[in-house]
C-alpha positions as CSV (number, residue, x, y, z in Angstrom):
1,X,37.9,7.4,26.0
2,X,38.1,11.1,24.9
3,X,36.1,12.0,28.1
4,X,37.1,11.1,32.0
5,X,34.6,9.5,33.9
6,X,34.0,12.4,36.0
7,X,33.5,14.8,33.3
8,X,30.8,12.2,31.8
9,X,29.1,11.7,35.1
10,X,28.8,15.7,35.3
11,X,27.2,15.9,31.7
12,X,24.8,13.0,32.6
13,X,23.5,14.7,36.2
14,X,23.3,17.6,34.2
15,X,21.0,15.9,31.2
16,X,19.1,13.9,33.9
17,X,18.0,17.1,35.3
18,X,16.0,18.2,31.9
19,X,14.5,15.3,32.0
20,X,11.4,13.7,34.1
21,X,12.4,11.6,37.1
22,X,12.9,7.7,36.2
23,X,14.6,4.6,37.7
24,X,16.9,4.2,35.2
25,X,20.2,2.6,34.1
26,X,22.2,4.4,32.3
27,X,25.1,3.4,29.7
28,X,27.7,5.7,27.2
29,X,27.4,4.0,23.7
30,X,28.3,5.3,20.0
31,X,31.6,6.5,18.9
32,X,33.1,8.0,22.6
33,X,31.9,4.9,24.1
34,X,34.2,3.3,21.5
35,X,37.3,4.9,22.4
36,X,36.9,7.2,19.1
37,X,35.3,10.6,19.1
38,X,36.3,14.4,18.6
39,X,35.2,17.7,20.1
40,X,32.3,17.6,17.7
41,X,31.1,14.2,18.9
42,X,27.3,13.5,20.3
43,X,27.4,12.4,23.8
44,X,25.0,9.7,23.1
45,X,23.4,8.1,26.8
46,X,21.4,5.2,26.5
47,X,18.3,5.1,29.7
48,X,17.3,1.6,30.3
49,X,14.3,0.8,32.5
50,X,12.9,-2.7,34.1
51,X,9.1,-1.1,33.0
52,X,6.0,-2.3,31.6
53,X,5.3,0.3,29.1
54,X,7.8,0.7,26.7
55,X,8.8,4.1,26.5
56,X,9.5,6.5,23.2
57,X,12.3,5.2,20.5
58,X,12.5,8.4,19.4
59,X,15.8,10.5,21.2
60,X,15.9,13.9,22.5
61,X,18.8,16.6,21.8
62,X,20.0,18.3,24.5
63,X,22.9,20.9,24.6
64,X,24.7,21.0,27.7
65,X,28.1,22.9,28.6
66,X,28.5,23.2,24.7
67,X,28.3,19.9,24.2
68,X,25.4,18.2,22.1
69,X,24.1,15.3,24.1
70,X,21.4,12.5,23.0
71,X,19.3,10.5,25.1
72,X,17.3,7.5,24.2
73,X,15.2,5.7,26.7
74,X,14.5,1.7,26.1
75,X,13.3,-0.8,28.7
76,X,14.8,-4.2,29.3
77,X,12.0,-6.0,26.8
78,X,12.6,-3.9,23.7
79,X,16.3,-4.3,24.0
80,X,15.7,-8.0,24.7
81,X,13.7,-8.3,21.7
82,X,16.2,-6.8,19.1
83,X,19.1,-8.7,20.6
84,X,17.2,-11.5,20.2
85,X,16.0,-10.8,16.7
86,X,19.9,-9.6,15.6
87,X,20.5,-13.5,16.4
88,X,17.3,-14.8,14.2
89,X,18.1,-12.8,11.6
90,X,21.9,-13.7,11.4
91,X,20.9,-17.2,9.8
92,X,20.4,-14.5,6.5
93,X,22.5,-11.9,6.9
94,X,21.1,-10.5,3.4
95,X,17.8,-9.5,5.4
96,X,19.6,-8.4,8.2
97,X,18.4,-4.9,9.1
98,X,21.6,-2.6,9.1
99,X,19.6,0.0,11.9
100,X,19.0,-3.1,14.4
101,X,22.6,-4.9,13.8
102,X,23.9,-0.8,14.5
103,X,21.3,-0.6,17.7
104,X,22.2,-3.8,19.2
105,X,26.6,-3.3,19.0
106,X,26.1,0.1,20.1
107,X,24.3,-1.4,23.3
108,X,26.8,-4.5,23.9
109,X,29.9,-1.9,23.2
110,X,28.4,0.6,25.4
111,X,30.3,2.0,28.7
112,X,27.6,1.5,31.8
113,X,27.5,4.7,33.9
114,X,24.7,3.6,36.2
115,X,22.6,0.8,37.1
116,X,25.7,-1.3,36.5
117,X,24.1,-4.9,36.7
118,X,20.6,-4.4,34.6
119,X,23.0,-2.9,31.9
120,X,25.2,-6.6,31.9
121,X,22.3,-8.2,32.1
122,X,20.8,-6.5,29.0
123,X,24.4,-7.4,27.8
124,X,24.6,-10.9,28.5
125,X,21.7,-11.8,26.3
126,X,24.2,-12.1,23.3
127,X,27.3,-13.1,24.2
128,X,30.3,-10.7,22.5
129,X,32.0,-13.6,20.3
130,X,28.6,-14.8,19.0
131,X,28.1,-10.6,18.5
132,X,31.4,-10.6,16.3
133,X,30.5,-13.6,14.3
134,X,26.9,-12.2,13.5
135,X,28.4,-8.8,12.5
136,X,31.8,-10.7,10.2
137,X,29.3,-12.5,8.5
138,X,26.9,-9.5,7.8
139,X,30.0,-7.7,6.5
140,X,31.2,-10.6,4.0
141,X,28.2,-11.4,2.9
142,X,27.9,-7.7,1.5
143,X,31.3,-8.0,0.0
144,X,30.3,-10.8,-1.5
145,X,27.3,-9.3,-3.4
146,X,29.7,-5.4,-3.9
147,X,32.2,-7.6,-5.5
148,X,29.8,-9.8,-8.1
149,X,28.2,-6.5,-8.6
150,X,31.5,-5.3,-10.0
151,X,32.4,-8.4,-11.7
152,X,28.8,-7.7,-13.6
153,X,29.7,-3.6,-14.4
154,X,33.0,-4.8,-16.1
155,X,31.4,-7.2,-18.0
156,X,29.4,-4.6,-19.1
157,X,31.8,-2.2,-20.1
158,X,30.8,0.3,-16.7
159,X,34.7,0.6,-15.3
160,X,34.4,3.7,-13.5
161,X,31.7,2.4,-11.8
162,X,32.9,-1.3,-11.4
163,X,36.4,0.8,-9.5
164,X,33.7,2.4,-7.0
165,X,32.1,-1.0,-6.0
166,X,35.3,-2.4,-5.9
167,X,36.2,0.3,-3.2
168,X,33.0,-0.7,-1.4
169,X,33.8,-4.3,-1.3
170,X,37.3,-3.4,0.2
171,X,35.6,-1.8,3.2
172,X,33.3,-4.4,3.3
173,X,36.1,-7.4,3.2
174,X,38.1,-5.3,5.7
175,X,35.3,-4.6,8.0
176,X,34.1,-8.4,8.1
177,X,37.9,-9.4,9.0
178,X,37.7,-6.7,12.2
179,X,34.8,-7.9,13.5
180,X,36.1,-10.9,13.4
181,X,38.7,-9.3,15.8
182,X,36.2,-7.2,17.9
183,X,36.3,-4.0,16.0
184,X,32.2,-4.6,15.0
185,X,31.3,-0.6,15.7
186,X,29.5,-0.2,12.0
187,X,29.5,3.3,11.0
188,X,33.2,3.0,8.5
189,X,34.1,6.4,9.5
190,X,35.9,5.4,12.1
191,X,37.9,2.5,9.7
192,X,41.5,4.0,10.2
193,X,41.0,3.5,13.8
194,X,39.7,0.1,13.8
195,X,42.6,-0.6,11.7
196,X,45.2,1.0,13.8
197,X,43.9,-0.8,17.2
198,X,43.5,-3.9,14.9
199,X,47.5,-4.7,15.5
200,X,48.1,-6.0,11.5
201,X,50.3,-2.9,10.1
202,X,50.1,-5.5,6.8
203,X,46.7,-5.2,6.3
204,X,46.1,-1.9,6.8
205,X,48.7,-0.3,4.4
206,X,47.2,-3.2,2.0
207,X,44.2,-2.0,2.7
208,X,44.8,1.9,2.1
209,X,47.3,0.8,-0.8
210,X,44.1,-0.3,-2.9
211,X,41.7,2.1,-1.2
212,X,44.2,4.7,-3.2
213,X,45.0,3.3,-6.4
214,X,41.4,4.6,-8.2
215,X,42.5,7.2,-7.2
216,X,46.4,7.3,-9.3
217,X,44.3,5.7,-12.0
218,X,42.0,8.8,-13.1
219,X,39.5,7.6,-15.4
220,X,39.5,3.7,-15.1
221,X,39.1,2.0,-18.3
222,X,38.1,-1.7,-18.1
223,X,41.9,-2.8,-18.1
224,X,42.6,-1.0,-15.3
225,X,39.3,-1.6,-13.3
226,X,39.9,-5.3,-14.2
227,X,43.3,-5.3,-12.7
228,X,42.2,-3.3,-9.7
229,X,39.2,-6.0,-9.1
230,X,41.7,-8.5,-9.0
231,X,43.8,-7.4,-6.5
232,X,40.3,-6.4,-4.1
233,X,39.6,-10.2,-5.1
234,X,43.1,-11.5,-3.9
235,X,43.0,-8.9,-0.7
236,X,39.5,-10.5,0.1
237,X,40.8,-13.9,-0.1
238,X,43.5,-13.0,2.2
239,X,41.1,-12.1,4.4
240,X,39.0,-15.1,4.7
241,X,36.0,-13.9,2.3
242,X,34.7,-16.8,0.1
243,X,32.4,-17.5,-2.4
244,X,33.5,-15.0,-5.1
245,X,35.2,-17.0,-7.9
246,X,36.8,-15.1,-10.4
247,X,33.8,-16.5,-13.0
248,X,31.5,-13.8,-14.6
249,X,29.8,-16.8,-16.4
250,X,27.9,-18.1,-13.0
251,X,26.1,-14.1,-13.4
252,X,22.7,-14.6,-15.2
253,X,20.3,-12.0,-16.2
254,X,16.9,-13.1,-14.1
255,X,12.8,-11.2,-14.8
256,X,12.1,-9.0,-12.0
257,X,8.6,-9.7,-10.8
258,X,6.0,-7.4,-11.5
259,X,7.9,-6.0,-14.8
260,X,6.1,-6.1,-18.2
261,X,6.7,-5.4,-21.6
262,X,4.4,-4.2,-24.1
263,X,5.1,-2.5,-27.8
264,X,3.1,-0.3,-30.3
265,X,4.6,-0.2,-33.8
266,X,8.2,0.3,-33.2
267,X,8.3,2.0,-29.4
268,X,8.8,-0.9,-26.5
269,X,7.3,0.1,-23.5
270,X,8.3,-1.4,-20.1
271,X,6.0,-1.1,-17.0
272,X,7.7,-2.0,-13.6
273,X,5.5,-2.6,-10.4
274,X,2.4,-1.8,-12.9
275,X,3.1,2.0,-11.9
276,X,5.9,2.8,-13.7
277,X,6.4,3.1,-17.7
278,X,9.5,3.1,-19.3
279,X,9.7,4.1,-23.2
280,X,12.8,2.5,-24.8
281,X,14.5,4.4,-27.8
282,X,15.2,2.0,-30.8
283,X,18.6,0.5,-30.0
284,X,17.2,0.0,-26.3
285,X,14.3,-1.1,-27.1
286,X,16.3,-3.8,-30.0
287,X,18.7,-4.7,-27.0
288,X,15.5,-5.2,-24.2
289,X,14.1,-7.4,-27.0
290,X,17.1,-9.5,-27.4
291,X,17.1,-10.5,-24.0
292,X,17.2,-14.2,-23.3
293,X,16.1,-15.1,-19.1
294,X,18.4,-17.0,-16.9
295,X,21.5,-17.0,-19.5
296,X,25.1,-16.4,-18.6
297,X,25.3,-12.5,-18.5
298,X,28.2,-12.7,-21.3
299,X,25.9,-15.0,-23.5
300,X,23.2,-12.6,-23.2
301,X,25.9,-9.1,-23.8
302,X,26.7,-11.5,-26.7
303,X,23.6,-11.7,-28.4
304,X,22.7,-8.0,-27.8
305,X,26.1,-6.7,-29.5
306,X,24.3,-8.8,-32.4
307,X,21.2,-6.7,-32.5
308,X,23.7,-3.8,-34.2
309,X,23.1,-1.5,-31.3
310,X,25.9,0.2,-30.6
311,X,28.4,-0.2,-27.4
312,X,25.5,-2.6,-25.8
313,X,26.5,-3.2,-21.9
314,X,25.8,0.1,-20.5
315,X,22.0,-0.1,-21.6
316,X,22.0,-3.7,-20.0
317,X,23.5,-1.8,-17.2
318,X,20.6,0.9,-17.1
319,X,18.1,-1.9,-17.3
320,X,19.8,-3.5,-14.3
321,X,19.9,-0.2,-12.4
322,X,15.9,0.9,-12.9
323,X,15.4,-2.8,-11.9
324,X,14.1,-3.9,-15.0
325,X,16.1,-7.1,-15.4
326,X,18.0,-8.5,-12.0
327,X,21.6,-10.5,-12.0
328,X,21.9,-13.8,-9.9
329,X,25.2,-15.5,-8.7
330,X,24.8,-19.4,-9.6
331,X,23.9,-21.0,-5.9
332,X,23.5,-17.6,-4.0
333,X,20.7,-15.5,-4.9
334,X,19.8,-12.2,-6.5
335,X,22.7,-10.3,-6.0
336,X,21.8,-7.0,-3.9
337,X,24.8,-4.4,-3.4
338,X,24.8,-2.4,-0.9
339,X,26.5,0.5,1.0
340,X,26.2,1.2,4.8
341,X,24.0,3.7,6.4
342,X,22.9,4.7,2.5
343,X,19.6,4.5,1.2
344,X,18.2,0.9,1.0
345,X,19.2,-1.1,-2.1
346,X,16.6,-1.2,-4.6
347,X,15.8,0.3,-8.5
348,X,16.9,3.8,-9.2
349,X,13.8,6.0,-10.6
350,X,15.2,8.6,-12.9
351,X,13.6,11.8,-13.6
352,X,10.6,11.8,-15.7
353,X,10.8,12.7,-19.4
354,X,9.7,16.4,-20.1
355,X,8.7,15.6,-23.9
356,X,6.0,17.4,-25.2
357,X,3.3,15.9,-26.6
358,X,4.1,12.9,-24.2
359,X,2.8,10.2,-26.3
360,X,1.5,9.6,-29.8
361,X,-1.0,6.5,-31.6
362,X,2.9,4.8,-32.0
363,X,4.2,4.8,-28.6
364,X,5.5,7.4,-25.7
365,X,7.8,10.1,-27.3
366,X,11.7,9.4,-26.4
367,X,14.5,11.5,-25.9
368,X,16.8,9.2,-28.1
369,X,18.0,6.0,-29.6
370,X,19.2,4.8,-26.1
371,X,16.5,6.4,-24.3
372,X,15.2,4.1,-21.4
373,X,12.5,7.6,-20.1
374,X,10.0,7.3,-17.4
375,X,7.0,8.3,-18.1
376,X,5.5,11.3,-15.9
377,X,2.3,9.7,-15.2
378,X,1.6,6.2,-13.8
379,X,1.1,2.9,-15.9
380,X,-2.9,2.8,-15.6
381,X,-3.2,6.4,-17.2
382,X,-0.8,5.8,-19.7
383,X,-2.5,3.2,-20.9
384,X,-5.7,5.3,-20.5
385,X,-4.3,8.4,-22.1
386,X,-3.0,6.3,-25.0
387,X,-6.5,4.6,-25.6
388,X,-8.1,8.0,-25.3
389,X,-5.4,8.8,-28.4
390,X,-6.7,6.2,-30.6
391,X,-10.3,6.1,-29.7
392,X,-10.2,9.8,-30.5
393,X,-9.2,9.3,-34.1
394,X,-10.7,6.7,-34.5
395,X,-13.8,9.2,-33.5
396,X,-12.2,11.9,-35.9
397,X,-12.6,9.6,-38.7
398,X,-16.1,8.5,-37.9
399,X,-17.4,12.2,-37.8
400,X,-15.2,13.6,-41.1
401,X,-17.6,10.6,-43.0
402,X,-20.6,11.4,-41.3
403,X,-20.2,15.5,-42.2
404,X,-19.2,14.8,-45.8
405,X,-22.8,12.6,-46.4
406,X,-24.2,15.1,-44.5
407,X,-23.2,17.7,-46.2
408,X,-24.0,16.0,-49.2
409,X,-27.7,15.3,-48.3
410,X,-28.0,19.1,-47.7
411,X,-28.5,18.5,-43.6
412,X,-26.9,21.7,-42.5
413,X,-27.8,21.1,-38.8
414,X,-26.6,17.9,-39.4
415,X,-23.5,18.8,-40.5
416,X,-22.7,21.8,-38.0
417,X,-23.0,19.2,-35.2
418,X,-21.1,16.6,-36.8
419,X,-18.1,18.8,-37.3
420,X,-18.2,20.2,-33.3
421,X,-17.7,16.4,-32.9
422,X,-14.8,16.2,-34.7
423,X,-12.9,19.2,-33.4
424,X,-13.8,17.8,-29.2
425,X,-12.7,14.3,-30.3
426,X,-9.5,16.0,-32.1
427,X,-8.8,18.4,-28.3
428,X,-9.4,15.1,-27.0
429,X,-6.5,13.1,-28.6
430,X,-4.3,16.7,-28.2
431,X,-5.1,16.8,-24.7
432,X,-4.7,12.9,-24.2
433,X,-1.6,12.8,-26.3
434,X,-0.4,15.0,-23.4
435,X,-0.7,12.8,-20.6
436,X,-4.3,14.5,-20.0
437,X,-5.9,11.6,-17.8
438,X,-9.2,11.9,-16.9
439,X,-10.1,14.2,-19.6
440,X,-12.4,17.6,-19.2
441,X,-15.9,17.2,-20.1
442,X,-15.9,18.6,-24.6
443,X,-17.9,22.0,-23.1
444,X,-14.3,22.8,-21.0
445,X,-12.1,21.5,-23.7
446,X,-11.4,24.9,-25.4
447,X,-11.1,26.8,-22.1
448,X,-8.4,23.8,-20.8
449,X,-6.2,24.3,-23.4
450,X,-3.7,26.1,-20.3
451,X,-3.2,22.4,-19.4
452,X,-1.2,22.0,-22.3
453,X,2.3,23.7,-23.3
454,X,2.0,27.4,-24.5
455,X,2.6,26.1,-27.9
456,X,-0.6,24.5,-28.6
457,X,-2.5,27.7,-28.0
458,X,-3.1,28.5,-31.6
459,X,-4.8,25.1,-31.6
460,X,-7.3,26.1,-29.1
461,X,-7.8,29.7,-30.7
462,X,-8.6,27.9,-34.3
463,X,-10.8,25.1,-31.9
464,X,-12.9,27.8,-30.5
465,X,-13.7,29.6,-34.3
466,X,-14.6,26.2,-35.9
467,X,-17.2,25.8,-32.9
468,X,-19.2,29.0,-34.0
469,X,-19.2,28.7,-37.6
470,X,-22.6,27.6,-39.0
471,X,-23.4,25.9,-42.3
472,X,-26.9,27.1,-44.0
473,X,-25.6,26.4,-47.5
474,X,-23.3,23.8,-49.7
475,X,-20.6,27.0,-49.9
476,X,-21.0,27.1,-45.9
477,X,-20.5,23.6,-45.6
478,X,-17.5,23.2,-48.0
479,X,-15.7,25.9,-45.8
480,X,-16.2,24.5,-42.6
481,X,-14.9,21.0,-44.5
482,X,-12.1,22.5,-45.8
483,X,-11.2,24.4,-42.6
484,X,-11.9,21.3,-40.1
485,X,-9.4,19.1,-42.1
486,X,-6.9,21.5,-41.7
487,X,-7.5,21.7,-37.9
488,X,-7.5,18.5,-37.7
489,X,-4.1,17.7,-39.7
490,X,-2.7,21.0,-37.6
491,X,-3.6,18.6,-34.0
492,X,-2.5,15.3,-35.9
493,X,0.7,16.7,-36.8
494,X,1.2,17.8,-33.3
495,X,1.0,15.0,-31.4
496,X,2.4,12.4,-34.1
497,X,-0.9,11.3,-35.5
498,X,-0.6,12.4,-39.2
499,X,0.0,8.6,-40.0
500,X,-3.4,7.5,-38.7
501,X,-5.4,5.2,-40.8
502,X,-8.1,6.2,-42.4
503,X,-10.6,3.8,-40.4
504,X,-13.4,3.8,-42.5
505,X,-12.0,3.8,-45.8
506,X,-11.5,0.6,-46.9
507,X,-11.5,-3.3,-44.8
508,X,-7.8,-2.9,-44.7
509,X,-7.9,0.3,-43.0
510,X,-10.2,-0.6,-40.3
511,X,-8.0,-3.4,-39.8
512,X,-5.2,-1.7,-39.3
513,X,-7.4,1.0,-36.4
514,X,-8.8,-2.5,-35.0
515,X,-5.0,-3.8,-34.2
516,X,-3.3,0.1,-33.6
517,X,-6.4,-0.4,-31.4
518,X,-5.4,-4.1,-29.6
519,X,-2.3,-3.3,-29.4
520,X,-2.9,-0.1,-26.7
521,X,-5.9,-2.3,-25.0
522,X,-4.0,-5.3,-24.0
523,X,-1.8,-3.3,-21.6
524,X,-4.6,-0.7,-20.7
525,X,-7.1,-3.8,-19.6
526,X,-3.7,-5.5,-17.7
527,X,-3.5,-2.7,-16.2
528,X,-6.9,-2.2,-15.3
529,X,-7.3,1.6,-16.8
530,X,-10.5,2.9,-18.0
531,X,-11.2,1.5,-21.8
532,X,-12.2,4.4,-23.7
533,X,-15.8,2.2,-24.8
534,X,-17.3,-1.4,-22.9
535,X,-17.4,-2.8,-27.2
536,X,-13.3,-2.6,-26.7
537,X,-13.4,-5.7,-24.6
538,X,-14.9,-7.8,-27.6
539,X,-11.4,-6.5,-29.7
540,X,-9.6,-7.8,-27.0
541,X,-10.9,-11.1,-26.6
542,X,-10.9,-11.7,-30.2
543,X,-7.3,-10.5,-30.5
544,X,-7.7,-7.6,-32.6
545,X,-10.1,-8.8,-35.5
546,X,-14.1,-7.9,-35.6
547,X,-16.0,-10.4,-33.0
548,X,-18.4,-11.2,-36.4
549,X,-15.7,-12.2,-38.7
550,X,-16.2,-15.5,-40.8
551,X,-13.4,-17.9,-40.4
């Protein structure tokens, strides 16, 4: 070790006096413990008590002669307890936590200063060749999945990023094989090391050989990234890894539970974990709709270069990295890469979309033909916001009729009430076409308007006039018509409703509001958001056509 027992003993009576007294055992573990370690290492001391509360898991710094010192205080029974769940949970090293495997090798590593025999017997509860075994196989079988991970990304046209899993599984395979051997201290920092002490000069300038080559290569392109994958393959062999054969054919594209799909008009919307909305551009959304479950990933790259979507595989790969879609290796599972003490494996969640207005009667706005956004708000007021859209035309429509007999009729109060109708059921599609979600009550509508981007102000200035004219004659009237339809076409055109049927026109019309209508409430009632009316459950149950219709 870096340190002489003396000088350790000095920093430990020093720490033990900052400290309340205990009975404790005390033991070195981490990197110094290890036999690696620089001036800038912790001094990490591990206090180990026979007692029947368990104490804090959380350490304390101390700094002591310029040297930064840890100290983490376990008794016998919670050290016990992980050893013995390190050896349950090694009969799946997928589900293996990486913190407890990390915890328990820093404890059967560790260099006992005190307390000498509760320290073994702590130790003895796992025996060091069983340790290695548990900690190889926790190695390979993340090399296993880094490697099929990579095997996907080529398929897929990713090469720079099939290079950097490839360099993950060589760590992996190379840290399985040294456990194997007794080098099982996790953190790969200390690799060259390991490697070194590890007495196979062959596999270590192997190993740093095609650790490098990335590296000569620049910008991988899929040749290149297919040969380096090889050789990682061939090294891993070498090693002892198995399971990986050189088949991309035995990858198939699996559903991820909890991930839905839903479209309106042209836009396909995907909602993962029923929080999350994704809007799909057009080639994005014509490659998610290609998709064909449980087929051989090349089958299923096949059929969406067929869609005419350009260049394909890297929006399969987005799809696969927001966790929309999963990949499974034929007989072993989801495949799950990983890296070591990174953030847990899981779906990437990009940035939300900043489009403004956020959605319109056709589906969420997108940045592009391969845009895969996330929407800024959740699922359940998406679907509510979008259903507030509708329903406010729909709304719109109803009151333009209603003021045109009335002002026909000669019903001036009528009329003026009518029209304030229309203009808070056209702010309420402008506001809901902005992700507005519950909406303001129509008295605050006007003065809300600083919810929404500073371009729509002019709407909100013309909203307010419209609300104080009055109609006491048929030139009055004809006026306010005139100027409410060109509000309204003004808040239509902002928010991507100028294409809005005319509801009440004809019966084709109001067909064509009933489905735009289902289409929006089939996702808002999975989703359990707020229908914008209690009739909209009879359009639902009778899948978009009027609950009266003869057959």
């Amino acid at each position: 070790m870096i340190l002489s027992e003396e000088r350790l003993q000095d920093l430990l009576d020093k720490s033990l006096a900052e400290l309340p007294p205990g009975d404790w055992a005390v033991t070195l573990e981490g990197s110094i413990a290890e036999g690696f370690g620089n001036p800038s290492s912790d001094i990490d001391f591990l206090l180990i008590g026979r007692c029947d509360d368990d104490p804090p898991t959380m350490p304390s710094l101390l700094f002591v002669d310029g040297r930064r010192v840890e100290i983490r205080t376990r008794s016998v029974r919670q050290l016990a307890d992980q050893l013995r769940a390190v050896e349950e949970g090694a009969k799946r090293p997928g589900r293996l936590s990486e913190d407890l495997l990390n915890r328990c090798q820093r404890v059967l590593h560790s260099h006992p200063l005190r307390g000498h025999a509760l320290v073994e017997e702590v130790k003895a509860t796992i025996p060091v060749e069983r340790f290695r075994r548990i900690a190889a196989d926790w190695w390979a079988h993340r090399a296993r999945q880094s490697l099929r991970h990579a095997m996907a990304l080529l398929c897929l046209g990713e090469g720079d990023e099939a290079v950097d899993w490839n360099r993950a599984a060589l760590v992996q395979s190379v840290k399985s094989w040294a456990a194997g051997l007794g080098e099982t201290y996790l953190e790969p920092k200390w690799l060259s090391m390991q490697l070194d002490r590890a007495g196979r000069a062959d596999i270590r300038d192997r190993y740093w050989e095609l650790e490098a080559a990335p590296l000569r290569l620049g910008e991988a392109d899929t040749d290149a990234a297919r040969a380096h994958l090889t050789a990682c393959l061939d090294f891993a062999e070498e090693l002892g890894l198995t399971d990986v054969p050189r088949q991309p054919e035995r990858l198939t594209v699996r559903r991820v539970a909890g991930v839905t799909t839903w479209q309106t008009g042209e836009r396909v919307h995907v909602v993962r974990g029923r929080r999350d909305v994704f809007a799909l551009g057009a080639d994005a959304g014509a490659v998610w709709r290609s998709l064909v479950l449980g087929k051989p990933l090349p089958r299923v790259l096949a059929r969406a270069a067929g869609t005419g979507a350009t260049d394909p595989g890297p929006l399969l790969a987005v799809f696969l990295r927001y966790g929309l879609i999963r990949l499974a290796w034929k007989g072993g599972g989801t495949v799950t890469p990983s890296l070591p003490l990174a953030a847990p494996p899981g779906p990437v969640t990009p940035p939300p979309s900043t489009a403004q207005p956020l959605l319109s009667v056709c589906g969420a706005a997108v940045g592009g033909p391969r845009a895969v956004d996330l929407m800024p708000v959740p699922a359940d007021r998406f679907a509510a916001a979008a259903m507030a859209l509708v329903w406010s035309n729909v709304v719109v429509e109803n009151a333009l009729e209603d003021l045109t007999g009335a002002l026909q009729r000669g019903q001036w109060r009528v009329a003026e009430l009518t029209a304030r109708r229309a203009v808070h059921a056209a702010l309420r599609g402008l506001a809901s076409a902005h992700g507005v979600n519950p909406l303001p009550a129509d008295a605050d509508l006007v003065r809300r308007m600083d919810l929404l981007p500073p371009t729509t102000r002019p709407i909100g200035v013309r909203a307010g006039e419209l609300l104080q004219l009055g109609v006491d004659s048929a030139k009055d009237g004809d006026a306010l018509l005139g100027e409410l339809r060109f509000f309204i076409a003004l808040v239509r055109g902002a928010v991507g409703a100028d294409s809005f049927p005319l509801s009440f026109d004809s019966a084709d019309t109001w067909r064509a509001t009933l489905q735009l209508g289902h289409d929006w409430l089939r996702i808002g009632a999975h989703l359990g958001a707020e229908l914008p009316i209690e009739e909209a459950r009879d359009l639902l149950s009778g899948n978009g056509t009027q609950p009266h219709q003869a057959p």
